[in-house]
C-alpha positions in Angstrom: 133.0 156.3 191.7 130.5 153.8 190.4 131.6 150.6 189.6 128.7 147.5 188.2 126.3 150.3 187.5 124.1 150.2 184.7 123.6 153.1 182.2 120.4 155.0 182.6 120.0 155.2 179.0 120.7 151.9 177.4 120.8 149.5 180.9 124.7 147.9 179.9 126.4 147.3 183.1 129.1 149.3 183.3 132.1 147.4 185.4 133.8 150.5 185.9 132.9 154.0 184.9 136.7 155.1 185.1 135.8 159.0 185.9 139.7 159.4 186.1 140.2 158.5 183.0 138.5 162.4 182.6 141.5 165.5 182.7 140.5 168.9 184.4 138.2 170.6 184.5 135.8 167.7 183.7 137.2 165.1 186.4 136.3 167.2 189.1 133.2 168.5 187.5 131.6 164.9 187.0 132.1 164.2 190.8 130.8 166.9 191.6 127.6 166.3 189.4 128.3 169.2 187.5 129.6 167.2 184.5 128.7 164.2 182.7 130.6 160.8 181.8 129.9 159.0 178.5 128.7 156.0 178.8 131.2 153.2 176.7 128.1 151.1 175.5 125.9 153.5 173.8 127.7 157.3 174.2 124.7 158.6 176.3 125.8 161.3 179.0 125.4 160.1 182.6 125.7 162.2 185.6 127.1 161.0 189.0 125.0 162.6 191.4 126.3 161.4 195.1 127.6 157.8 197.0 125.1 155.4 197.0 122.4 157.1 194.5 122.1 155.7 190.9 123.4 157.2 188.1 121.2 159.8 185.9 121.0 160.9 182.8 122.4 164.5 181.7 119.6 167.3 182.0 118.2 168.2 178.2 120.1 171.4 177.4 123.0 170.7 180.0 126.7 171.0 178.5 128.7 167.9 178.1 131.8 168.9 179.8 134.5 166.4 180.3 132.4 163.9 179.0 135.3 161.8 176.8 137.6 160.0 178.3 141.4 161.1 177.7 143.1 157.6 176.3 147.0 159.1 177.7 144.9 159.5 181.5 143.5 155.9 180.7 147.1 154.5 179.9 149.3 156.0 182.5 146.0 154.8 184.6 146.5 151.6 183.4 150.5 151.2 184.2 149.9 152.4 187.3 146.8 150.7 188.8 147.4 147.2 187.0 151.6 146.8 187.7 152.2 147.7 184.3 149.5 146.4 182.6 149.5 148.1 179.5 146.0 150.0 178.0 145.9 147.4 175.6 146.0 145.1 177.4 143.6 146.1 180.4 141.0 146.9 177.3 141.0 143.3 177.1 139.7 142.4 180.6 136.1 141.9 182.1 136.1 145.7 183.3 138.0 146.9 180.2 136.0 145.3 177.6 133.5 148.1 177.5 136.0 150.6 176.3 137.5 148.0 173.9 135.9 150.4 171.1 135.9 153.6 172.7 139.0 154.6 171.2 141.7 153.0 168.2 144.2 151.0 167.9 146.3 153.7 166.7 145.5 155.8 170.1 145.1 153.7 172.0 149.3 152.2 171.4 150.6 155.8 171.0 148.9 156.1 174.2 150.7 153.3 175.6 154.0 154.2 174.0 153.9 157.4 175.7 153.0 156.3 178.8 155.7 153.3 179.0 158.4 156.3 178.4 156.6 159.1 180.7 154.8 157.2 183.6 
């Protein structure tokens, strides 16, 4: 998926889109351009439309589906892909940064809790 793409709405560089941060059916539906992703800097919906083509934005009228992020996907994401890097933590790096705000504190440590006792 796209990573150092901008938004088509708002132009933020996005680091890393994390479209497996999605649960089903929306992860499969985004990468299969059926589905949209929001974006972390200014919530627009931003469709994935094929390798090497830039991201678009969401057709007026088109459904939303599996457009937010699931924090528990982003945490056991984050223990996994970082060595144990907690959510928390990763939210605090150059390609977590974006999705420092996305969701709370509060989530975003019960996420972590409940990731550190079922990877």
């Amino acid at each position: 998926m796209p990573h150092n793409e901008p938004c088509p709405a708002c132009g933020f560089l996005v680091p890393d889109w994390h479209w497996e941060w999605h649960e089903e059916p929306g992860f499969s539906a985004i990468y299969q351009g059926a589905a949209g992703m929001e974006c972390p800097a200014c919530g627009a919906v931003v469709m994935y439309v094929g390798a090497g083509l830039p991201l678009t934005l969401s057709p007026p009228g088109m459904a939303a589906q599996g457009a937010k992020r699931d924090v528990a996907k982003a945490a056991r994401w984050s223990r996994v892909s970082n060595t144990g890097m907690t959510l928390a933590d990763y939210l605090t790096t150059a390609a977590g940064q974006p999705y420092a705000r996305y969701w709370t504190p509060a989530e975003v440590h019960q996420a972590d809790q409940q990731a550190a006792t079922n990877p």
